[in-house]
N, C-alpha and C positions, 0 to 999 in steps of 0.2 A: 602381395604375398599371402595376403590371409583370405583372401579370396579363392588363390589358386591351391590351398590348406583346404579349405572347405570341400574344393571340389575334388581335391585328391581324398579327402575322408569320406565324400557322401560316395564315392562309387566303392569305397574301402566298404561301409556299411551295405550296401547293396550286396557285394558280394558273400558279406557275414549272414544278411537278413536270407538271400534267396539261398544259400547253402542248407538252411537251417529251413527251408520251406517253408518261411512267412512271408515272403515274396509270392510265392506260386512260382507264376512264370514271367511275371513282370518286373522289369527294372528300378529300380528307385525313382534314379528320374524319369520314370514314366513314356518312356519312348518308344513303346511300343507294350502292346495285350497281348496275352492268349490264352481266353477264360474258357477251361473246360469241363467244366465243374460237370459233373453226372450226378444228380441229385436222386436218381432212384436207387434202390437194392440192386441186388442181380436178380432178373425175372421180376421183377417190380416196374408196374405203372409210371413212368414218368410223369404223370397227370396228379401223383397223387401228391407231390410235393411240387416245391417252386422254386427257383433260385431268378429277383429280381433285382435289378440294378435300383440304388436308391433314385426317387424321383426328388430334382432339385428341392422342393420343398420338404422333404424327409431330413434331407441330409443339412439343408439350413436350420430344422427343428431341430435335428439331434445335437449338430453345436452349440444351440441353445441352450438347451437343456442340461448336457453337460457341461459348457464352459461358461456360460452367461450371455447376457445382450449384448455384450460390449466387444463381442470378436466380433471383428470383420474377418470377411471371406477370402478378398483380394484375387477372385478370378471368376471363369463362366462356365457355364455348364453346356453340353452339348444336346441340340436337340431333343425334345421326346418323344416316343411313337405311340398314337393314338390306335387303337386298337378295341374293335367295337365297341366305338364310344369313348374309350377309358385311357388314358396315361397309363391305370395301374392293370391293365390286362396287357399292355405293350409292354410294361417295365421288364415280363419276363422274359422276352423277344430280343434285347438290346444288348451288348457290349459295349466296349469302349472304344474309340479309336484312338492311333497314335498321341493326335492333337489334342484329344479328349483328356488322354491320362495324363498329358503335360499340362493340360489347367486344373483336374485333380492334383497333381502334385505340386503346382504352383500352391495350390489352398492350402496344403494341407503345411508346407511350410511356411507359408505367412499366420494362418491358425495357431501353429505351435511355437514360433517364433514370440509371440501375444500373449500364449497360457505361461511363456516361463520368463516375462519380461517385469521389467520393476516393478510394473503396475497392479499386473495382476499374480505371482507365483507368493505372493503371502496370500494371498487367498484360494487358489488354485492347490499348491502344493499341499499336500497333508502334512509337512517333515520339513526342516533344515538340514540340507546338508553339514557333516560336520565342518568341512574347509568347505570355502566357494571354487577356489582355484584346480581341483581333485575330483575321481569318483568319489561316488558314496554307494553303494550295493543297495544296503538295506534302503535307501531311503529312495533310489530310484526302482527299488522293486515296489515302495509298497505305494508310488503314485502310478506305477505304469501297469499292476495287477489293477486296481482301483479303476483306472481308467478302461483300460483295454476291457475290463469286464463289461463297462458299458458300451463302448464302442462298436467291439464283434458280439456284443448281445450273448456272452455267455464268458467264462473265464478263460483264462489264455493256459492251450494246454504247457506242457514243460517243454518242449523246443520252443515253442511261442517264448515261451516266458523269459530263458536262458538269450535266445536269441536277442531280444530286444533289451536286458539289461547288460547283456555285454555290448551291442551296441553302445550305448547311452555309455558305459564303461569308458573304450575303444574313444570316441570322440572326446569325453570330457580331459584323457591325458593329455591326447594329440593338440589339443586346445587350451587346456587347462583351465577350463571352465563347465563347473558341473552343471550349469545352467542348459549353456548351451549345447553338449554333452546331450542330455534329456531332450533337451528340445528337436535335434534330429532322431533320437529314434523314437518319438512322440509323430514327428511327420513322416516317416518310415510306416506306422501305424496307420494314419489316418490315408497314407495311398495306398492301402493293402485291400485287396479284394474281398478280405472277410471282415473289412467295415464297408465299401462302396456297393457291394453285394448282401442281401438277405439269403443267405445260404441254409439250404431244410436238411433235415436229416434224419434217416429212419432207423427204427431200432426194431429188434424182434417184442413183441406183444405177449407179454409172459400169459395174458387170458386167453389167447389164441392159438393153438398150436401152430407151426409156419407161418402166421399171421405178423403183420407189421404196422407199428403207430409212429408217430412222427416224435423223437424226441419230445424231452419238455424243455428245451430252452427256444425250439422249434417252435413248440406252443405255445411260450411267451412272448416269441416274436409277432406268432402271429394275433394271438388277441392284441398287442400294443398297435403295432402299424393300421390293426382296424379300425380301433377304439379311439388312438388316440394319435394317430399317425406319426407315430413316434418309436422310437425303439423301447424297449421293457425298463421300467424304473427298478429300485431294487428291491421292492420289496416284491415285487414280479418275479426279479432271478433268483430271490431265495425260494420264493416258493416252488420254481424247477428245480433247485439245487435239494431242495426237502423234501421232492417227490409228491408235494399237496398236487401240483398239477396233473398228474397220473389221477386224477381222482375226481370224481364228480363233484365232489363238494368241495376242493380246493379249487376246478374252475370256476363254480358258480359264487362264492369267495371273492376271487380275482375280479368277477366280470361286475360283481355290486360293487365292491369297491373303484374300479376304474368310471364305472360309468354315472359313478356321485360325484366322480373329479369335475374340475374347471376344464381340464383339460380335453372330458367329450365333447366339448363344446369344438373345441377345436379339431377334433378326426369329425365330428359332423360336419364344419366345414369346408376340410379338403377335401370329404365324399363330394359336398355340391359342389365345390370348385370343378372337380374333376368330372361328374355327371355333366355340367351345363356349360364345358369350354370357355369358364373364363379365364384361362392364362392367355386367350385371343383378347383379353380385355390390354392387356400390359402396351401389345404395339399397334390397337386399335387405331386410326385418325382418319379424318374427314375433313373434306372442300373448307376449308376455314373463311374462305368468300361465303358458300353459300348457307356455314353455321358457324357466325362469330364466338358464339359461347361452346364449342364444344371443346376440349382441352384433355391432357394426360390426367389431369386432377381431378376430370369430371368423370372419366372411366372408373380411374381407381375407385371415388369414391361411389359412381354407379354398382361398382363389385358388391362393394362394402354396405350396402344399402341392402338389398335382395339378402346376402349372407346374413346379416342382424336381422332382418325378418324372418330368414329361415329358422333359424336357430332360436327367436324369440318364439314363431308358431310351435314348430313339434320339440325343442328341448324345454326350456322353459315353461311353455304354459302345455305342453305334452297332447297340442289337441292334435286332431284327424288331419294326417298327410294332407286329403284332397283340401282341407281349408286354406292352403298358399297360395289356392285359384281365384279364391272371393274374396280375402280379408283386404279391409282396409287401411288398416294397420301397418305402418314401416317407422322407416328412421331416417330423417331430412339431416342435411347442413343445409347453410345460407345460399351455396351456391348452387344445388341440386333444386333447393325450393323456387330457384330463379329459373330455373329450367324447366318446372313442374308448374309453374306460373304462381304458383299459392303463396297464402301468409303463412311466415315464421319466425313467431319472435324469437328473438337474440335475448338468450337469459345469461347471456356470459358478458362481465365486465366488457368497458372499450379498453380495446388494445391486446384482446384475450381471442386467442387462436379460436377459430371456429370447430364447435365440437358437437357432437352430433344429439340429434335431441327427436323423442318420440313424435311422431304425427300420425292422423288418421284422417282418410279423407271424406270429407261432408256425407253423405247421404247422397246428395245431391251430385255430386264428383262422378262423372260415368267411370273413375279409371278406378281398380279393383283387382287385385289379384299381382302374381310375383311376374306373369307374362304380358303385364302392362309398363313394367317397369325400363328405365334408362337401360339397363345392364342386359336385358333381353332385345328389345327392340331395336336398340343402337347399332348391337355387335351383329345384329344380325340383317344389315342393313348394306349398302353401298356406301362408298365415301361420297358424296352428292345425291343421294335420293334412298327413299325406302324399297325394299322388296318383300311383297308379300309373300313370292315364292321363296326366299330364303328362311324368311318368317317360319314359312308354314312346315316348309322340308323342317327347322329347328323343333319344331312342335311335334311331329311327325317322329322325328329319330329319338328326339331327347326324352321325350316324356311319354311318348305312346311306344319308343321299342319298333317300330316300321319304319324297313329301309325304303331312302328314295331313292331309284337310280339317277346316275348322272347326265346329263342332258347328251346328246349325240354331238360328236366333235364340228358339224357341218351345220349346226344349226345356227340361222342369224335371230342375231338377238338388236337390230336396229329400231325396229318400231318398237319395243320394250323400254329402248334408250332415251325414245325422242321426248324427252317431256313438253316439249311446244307444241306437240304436234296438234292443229287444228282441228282436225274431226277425231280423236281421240284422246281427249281432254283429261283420263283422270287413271290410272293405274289399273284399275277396274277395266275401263274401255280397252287398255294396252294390250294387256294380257289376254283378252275374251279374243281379239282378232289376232291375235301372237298363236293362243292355243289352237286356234282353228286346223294349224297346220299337223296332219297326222301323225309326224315322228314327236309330237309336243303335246297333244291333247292327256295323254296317260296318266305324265307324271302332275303338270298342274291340275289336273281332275281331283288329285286328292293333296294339294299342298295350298294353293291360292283361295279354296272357300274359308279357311283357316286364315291363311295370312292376310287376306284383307279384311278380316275382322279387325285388324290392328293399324289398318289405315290412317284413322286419325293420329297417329304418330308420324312425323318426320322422320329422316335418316339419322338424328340426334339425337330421337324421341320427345320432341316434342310436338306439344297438342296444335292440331291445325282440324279445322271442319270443311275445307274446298280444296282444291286443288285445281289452278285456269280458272279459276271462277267458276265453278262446277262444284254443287253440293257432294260428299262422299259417303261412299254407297259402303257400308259397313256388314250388311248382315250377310248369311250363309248358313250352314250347317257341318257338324262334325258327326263323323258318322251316324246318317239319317238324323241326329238333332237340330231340327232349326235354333237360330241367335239372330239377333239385332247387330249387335254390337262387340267389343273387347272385352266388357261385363260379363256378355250372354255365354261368348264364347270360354271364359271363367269356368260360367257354370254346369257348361257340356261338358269342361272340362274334367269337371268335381264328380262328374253323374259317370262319365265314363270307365267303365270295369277295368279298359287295357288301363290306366294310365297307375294305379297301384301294384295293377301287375309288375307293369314296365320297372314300379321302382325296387320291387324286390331282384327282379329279373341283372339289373344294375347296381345292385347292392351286392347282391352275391358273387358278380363278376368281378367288383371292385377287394371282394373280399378275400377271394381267392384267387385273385390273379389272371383268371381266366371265366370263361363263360362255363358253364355248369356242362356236362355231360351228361349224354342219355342217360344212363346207369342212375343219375341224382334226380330224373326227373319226377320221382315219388317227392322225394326231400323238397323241392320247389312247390312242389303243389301243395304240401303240408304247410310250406313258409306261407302261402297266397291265401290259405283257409286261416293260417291261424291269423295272420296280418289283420282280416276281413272279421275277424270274431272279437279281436282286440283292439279294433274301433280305426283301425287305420295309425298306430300310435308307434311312432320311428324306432325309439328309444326301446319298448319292447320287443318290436322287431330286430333288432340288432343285438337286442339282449339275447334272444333266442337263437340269432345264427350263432352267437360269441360260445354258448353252449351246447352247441349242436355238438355230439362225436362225428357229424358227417362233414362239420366245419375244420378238423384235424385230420381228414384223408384216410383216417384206417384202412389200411388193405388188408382187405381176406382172406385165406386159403383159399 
């Protein structure tokens, strides 16, 4: 009975929520989309604003953030679309499907279910209600303004607001329980489009006559999801709500204080997450015959190894981009050092979880740089063997910005396969009589002098010098630069002009959602001179898109 209570209330609130146009056009329980949001003026650029669906990692941090560690999610997320290059230039491309919003609405009432359970609504709640058993108004208005503000990234207007406390109202009679009362129209919330969507919005530009700038809770969203891949904290929304962000000196304000946070640590993360495809690291796996030690835990923490060194080179010690290509410098566990073949002592008690600890490799160490590492070479491998071509297409798209095409549907790839093969002994030899073939000569011409720089890595990445009993032939050159080795190839790396192009080029796109437009192509080149003048240094550069007015879309008369 109180099951069939529940669901004769939850469609009771749906019909309250979508009347009242907090719905939009979707149901409660989520049984269908139909987002059609128009994010430009009339006669206004659609390019110049964006409306993106959150990417799972946004909307996992923003739980976070506002509810704590300790909510669990209890469901999955649907696919994401890569789009040149990027999760977050596709995030604007996507909707939801049926299935999609029914695991959105699954979350979002095991989520709310959690903020208002024994456990956590003494710390969640700002208020007691007067009775438990009753509405309370005021005290469900002043936890669901509170929330909602951070949720849809700006305050909830008066239908928003009426609608979801007479909700919360409506259930907790029929129930008699203000808990849980709150707690459905708290998940009514959380499957609402103007929290699973970053919705822009434009306003007329009082400096501009017919001119137009993007809101500032707009702005707030957007310097947060940059900086910090998160939604706007609150001292973020006050300062849209106080109009400092209208103002050059209340973004530049904004953008020193975020980017002092712990927190850029972490949007500089999901940049590189997002740049160099490791959510391919989660369902990575390999021949477990022909690599006993490769594992889910060897991934993860291959992820985790490369990201602490990124974010140790350019946040922390703020040096030059291109030094990710040479440095020696990373961060080992026990079992990544067993893969890496080196010493690593254990400075942690016995019986004390393995935790990660700085290392730098000898001098003497040929391996060097973040594209010698597990979390590059691996994922970018077969599950039994290595590919230089996959290698090298990686190095090609991710870091230099040049597409490779995709090989022709007829092409045989058996002699490429056979690693036994007798008079073609070593990957090198495979490929040299593989490319010979015309439809195939193009693309490895400029992807395999590259990728077999990285030979001496396994499909698991680990270090091997033969291959058949055949010494491996490692050198080559990237564009016109001769290399020896994975080292050499480091240091073409570091020398080469495209590859800090490439990362503004993918910083920009990540930042706005999309790839830059002609019209911006002054503003790119301005980014790429001053990048070049300011040493190659991440953190500055980010600081200056975060302050750009070309990073806010102003459209012109």
């Amino acid at each position: 009975m109180a099951n069939l209570m529940r669901r004769f209330l939850t469609n009771s609130l749906a019909g309250t929520l979508g009347a009242a146009g907090v719905l939009g056009v979707s149901t409660f329980f989520g049984l269908a989309v139909a987002l059609e949001y128009n994010p430009s003026v009339s006669g206004m650029p659609a390019s110049s604003v964006a409306t993106r669906r959150l990417t799972s990692d946004q909307y996992k941090t923003i739980i976070k953030d506002v509810f704590g560690p300790t909510i669990r999610l209890g469901g999955r997320f649907e696919p994401e679309l890569r789009v040149d290059g990027l999760f977050e230039v596709g995030a604007s491309l996507v909707s939801v499907s049926p299935a999609g919003m029914e695991q959105y609405d699954a979350m979002a009432r095991t989520i709310a279910s959690q903020v208002l359970d024994q456990e956590h609504r003494h710390i969640l709640l700002p208020c007691s209600p007067s009775f438990e058993n009753r509405p309370d108004d005021a005290c469900a208005t002043k936890f669901l303004s509170g929330v909602g503000r951070l949720l849809f990234r700006r305050p909830l207007n008066s239908d928003e607001h009426q609608a979801y406390v007479s909700a919360a109202r409506d259930a907790a009679e029929t129930l008699e329980d203000f808990y849980e009362g709150l707690s459905l129209s708290l998940g009514a919330m959380l499957a609402s489009p103007q929290f699973l969507f970053r919705h822009e919005t434009l306003e007329a530009d009082p400096d501009q006559p017919d001119g137009y700038r993007l809101d500032a809770y707009s702005k707030a969203s957007r310097l947060s999801f940059f900086l910090w891949n998160s939604g706007p904290d609150l001292p973020l929304l006050a300062s849209a709500e106080n109009g400092e962000l209208n103002t050059d000196n209340g973004v530049a304000q904004q953008v020193e204080r975020m980017i002092a946070s712990p927190r850029f640590r972490d949007g500089a993360r999901a940049f590189f997450t997002d740049m160099l495809h490791f959510d391919a690291l989660d369902t990575l796996t390999k021949d477990t015959t022909i690599y006993p030690k490769f594992n889910a835990k060897v991934a993860s923490d291959a992820r985790e190894q490369t990201l602490r060194t990124l974010v140790q080179t350019l946040i922390e010690e703020r040096r030059d981009y291109r030094d990710v290509f040479t440095t020696k410098k990373t961060f080992l566990t026990q079992e990544l050092a067993s893969l890496y073949k080196v010493p690593l002592v254990n400075n942690v008690p016995n019986g004390s979880p393995d935790t990660w600890q700085s290392y730098e490799f000898s001098k003497g160490d040929p391996r060097a740089g973040v594209h010698m590492q597990i979390s590059f070479v691996a994922l970018h491998s077969h599950p039994g063997r290595s590919s230089p071509t996959l290698r090298g297409k990686a190095l090609r798209e991710m870091l230099l910005c040049q597409k490779v095409p995709a090989p022709p549907g007829d092409v045989s790839f058996t002699l490429v396969q056979d690693l036994s093969n007798p008079v073609y002994k070593t990957a090198r030899a495979r490929l040299k009589a593989h490319s010979t073939e015309p439809m195939c000569a193009g693309c490895h011409k400029i992807t395999d002098p590259i990728g077999l720089a990285l030979e001496n890595f396994n499909g698991a990445g680990e270090w091997q010098t033969s291959e058949n009993g055949e010494q491996i032939d490692t050198s080559g050159s990237l564009d016109g630069m001769p290399f020896e080795d994975g080292a050499g190839l480091g240091q073409a790396l570091q020398e080469n002009p495209a590859v800090p192009s490439c990362l503004v080029d993918r910083i920009l796109s990540y930042a706005l959602g999309r790839k830059p437009s002609k019209a911006e192509d002054s503003w790119v080149g301005e980014l790429k001179t001053y990048f070049a003048e300011n040493g190659y240094v991440l953190p500055i550069l980010m600081k200056e898109i975060a302050m750009s007015s070309a990073f806010f879309g102003t459209v012109k008369p």
